[in-house]
DSSP file (Angstrom, degrees, kcal/mol; ACC not computed):
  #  RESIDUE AA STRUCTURE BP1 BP2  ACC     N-H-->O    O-->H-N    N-H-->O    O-->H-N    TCO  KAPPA ALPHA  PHI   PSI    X-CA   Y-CA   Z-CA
    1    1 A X              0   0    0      0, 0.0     5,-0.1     0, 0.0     2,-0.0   0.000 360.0 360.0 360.0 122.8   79.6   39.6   74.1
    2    2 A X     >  -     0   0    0      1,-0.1     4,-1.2     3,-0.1     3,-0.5  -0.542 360.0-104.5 -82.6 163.7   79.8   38.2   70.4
    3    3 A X  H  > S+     0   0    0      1,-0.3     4,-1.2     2,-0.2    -1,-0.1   0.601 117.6  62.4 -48.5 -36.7   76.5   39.5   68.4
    4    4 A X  H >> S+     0   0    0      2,-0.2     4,-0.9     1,-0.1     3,-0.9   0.975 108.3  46.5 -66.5 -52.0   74.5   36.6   68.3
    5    5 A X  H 34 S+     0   0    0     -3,-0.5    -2,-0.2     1,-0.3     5,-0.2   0.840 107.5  55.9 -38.8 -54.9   74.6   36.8   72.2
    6    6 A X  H 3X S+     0   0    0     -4,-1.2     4,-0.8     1,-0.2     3,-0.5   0.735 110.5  46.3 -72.1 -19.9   73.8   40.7   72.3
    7    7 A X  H <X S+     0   0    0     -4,-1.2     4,-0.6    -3,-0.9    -1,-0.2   0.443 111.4  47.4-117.2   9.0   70.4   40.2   70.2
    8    8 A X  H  < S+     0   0    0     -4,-0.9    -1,-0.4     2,-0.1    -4,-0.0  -0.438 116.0  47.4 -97.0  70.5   69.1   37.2   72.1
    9    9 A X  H  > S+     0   0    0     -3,-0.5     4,-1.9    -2,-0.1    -2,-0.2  -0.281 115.6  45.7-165.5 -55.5   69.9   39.4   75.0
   10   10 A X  H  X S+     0   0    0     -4,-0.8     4,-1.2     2,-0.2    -3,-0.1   0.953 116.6  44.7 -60.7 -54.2   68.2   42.2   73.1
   11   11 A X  H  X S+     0   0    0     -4,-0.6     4,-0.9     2,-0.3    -1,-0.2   0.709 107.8  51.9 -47.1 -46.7   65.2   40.1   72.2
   12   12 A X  H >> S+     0   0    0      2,-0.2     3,-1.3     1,-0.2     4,-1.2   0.942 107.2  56.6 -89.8 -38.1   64.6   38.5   75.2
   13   13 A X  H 3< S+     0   0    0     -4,-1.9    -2,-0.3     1,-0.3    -1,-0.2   0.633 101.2  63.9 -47.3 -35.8   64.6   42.5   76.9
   14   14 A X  H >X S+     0   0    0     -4,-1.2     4,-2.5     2,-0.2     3,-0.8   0.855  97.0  54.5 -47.6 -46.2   61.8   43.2   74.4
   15   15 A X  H << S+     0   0    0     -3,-1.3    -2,-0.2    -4,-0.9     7,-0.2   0.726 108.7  48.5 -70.7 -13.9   59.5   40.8   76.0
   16   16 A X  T 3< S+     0   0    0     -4,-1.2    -1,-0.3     1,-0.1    -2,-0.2   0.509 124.7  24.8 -82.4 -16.2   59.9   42.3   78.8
   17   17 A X  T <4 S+     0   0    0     -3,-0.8     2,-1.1     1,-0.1    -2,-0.2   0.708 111.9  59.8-125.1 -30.8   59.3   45.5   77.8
   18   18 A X    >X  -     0   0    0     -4,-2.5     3,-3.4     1,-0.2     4,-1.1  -0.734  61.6-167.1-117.3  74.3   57.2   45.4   74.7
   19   19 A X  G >4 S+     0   0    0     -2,-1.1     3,-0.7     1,-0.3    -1,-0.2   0.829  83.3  57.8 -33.4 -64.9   53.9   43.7   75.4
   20   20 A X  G 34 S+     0   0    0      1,-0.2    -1,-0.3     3,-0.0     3,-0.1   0.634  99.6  75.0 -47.1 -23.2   52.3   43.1   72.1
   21   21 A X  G <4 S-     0   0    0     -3,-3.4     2,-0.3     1,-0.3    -1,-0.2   0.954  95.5-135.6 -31.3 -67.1   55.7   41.2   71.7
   22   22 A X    <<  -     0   0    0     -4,-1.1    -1,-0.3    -3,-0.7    -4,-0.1  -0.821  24.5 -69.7 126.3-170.4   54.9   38.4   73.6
   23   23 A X  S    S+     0   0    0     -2,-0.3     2,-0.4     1,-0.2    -8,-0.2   0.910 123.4  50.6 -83.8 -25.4   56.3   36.3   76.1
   24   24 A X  S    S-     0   0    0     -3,-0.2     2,-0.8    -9,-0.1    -1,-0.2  -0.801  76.4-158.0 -95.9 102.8   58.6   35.0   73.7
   25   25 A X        -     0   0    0     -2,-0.4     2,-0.3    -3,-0.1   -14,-0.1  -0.807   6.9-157.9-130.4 121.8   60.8   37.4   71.2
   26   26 A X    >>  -     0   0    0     -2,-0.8     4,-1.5     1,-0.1     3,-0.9  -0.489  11.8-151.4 -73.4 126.7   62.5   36.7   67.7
   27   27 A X  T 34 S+     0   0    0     -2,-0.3     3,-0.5     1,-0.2    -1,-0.1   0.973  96.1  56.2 -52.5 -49.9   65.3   39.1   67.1
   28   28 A X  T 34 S+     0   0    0      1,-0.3    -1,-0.2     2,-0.1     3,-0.1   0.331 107.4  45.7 -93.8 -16.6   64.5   38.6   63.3
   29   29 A X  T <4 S+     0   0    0     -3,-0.9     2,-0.9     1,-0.1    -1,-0.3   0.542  86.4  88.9-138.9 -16.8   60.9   39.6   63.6
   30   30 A X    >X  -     0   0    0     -4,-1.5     4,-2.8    -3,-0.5     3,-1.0  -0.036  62.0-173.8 -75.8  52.7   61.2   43.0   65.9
   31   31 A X  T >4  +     0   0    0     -2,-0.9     3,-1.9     1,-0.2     4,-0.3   0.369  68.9   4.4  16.8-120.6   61.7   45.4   62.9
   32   32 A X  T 3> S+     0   0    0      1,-0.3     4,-0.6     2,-0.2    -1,-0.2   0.400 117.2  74.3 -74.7 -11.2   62.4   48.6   64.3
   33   33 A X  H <> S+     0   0    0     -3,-1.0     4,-2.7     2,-0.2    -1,-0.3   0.660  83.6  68.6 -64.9 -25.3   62.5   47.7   67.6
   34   34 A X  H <X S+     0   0    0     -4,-2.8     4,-0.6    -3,-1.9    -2,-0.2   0.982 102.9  50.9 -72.5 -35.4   66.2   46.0   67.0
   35   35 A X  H  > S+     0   0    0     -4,-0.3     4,-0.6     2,-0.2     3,-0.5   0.837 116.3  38.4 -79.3 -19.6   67.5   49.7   66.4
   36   36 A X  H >< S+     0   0    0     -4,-0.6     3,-2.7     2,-0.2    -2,-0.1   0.989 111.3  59.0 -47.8 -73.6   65.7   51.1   70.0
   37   37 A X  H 3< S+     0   0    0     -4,-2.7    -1,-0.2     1,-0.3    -2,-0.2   0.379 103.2  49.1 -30.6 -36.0   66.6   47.9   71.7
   38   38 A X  H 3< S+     0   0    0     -4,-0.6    -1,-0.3    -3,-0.5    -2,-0.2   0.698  99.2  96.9-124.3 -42.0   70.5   48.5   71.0
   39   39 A X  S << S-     0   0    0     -3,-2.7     2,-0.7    -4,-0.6     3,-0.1   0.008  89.8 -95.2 -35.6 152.5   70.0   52.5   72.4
   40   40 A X    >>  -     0   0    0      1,-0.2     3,-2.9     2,-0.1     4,-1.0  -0.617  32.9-122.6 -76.8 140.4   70.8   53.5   76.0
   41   41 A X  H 3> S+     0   0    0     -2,-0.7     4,-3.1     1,-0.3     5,-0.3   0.908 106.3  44.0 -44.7 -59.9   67.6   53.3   78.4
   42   42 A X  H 34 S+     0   0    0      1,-0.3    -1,-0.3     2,-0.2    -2,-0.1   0.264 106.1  60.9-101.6  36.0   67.8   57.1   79.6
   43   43 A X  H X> S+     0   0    0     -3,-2.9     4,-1.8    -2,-0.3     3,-1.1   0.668 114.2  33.5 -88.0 -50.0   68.3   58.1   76.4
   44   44 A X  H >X S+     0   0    0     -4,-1.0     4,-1.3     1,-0.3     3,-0.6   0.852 115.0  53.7 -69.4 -25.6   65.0   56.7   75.4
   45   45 A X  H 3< S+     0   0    0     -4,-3.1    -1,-0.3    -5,-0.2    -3,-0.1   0.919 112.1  44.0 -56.2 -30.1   63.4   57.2   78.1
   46   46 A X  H <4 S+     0   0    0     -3,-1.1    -2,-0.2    -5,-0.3    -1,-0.2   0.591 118.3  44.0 -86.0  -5.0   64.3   61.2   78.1
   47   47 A X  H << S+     0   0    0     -4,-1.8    -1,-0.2    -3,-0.6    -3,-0.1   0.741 103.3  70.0-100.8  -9.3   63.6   61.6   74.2
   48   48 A X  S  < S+     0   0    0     -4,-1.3     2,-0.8    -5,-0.3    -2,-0.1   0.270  83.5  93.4 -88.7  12.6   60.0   59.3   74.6
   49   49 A X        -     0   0    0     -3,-0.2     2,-0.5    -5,-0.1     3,-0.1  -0.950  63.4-164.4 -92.3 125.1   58.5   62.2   76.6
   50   50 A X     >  -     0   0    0     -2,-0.8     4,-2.5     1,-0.1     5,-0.2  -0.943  20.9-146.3-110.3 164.8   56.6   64.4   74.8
   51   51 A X  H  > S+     0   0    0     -2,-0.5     4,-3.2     1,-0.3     5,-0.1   0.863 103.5  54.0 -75.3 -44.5   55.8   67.8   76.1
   52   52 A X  H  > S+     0   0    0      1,-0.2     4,-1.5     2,-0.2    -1,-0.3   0.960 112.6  47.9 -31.6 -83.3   52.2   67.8   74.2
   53   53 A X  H  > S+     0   0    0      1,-0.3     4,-3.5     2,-0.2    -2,-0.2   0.790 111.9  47.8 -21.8 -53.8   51.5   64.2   76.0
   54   54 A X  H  X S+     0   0    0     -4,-2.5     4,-1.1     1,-0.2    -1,-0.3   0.993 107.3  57.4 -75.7 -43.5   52.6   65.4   79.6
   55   55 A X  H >X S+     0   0    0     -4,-3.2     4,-3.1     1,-0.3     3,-0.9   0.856 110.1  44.7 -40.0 -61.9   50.6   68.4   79.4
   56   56 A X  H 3< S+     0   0    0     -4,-1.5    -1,-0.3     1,-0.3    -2,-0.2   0.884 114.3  40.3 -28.9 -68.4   47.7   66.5   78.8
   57   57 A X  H >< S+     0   0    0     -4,-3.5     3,-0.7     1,-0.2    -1,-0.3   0.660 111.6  63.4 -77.4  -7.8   47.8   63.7   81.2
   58   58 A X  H << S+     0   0    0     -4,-1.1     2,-1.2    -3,-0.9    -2,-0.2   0.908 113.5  36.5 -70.2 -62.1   49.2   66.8   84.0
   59   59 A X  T 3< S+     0   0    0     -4,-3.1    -1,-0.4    -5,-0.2     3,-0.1  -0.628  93.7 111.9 -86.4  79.7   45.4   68.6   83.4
   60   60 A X    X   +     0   0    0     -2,-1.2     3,-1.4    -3,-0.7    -1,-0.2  -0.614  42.3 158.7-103.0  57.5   44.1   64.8   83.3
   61   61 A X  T 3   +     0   0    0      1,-0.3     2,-0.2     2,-0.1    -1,-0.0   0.938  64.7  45.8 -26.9 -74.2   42.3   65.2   86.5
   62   62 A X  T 3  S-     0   0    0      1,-0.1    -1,-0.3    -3,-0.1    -3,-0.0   0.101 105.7-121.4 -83.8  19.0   40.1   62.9   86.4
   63   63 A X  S <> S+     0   0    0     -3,-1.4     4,-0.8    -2,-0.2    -1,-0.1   0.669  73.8 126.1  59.6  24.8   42.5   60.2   85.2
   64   64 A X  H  > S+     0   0    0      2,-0.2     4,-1.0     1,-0.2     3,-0.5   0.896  73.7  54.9 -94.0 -26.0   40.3   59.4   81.7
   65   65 A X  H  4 S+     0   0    0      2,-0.2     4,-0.5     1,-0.2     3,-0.3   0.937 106.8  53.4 -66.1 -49.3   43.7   60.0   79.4
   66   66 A X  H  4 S+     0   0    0      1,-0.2    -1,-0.2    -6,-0.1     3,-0.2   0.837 115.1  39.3 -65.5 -16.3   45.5   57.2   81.6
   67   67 A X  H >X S+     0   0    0     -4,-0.8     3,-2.2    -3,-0.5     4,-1.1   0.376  85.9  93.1 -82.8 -18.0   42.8   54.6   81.0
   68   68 A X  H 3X S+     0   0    0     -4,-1.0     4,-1.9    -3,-0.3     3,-0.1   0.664  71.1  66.8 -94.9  23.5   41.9   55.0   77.6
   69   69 A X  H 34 S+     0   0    0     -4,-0.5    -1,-0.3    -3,-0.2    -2,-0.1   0.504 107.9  51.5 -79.5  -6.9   44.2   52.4   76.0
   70   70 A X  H <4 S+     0   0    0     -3,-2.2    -2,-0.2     2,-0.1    -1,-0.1   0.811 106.0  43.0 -28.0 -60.4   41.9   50.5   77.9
   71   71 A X  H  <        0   0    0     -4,-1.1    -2,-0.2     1,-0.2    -3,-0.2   0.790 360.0 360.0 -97.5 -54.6   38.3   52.1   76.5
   72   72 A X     <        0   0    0     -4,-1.9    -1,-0.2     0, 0.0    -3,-0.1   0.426 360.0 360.0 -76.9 360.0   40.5   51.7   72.7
């Protein structure tokens, strides 16, 4: 896949993943996102836990941690 191909590939895989993007995604204009994008998925997914985080939402009984990007 020549390169121009892999970052509209990449790009278009942001909108899809990365809300505040949009529906619509410029290679040119996701910053830091073009070096994630170009990782493998279960690497980032296994380094984007952190253990602080899960603990939290694990005693999150009452579900108020998973809502409050809502409430914000």
């Amino acid at each position: 896949m020549s390169s121009s191909h892999q970052e509209a590939f990449l790009a278009a895989w942001a909108a899809v993943l990365l809300p505040g993007v949009g529906t619509v995604a410029r290679w040119g204009e996701l910053g830091p996102y073009k070096l994630l994008l170009r990782l493998p998925m279960n690497d980032l997914l296994s380094t984007a836990q952190v253990p602080a985080l899960l603990e939290i939402e694990r005693a999150d009984t009452s579900r108020t941690a998973r809502h409050a990007d809502r409430v914000l």
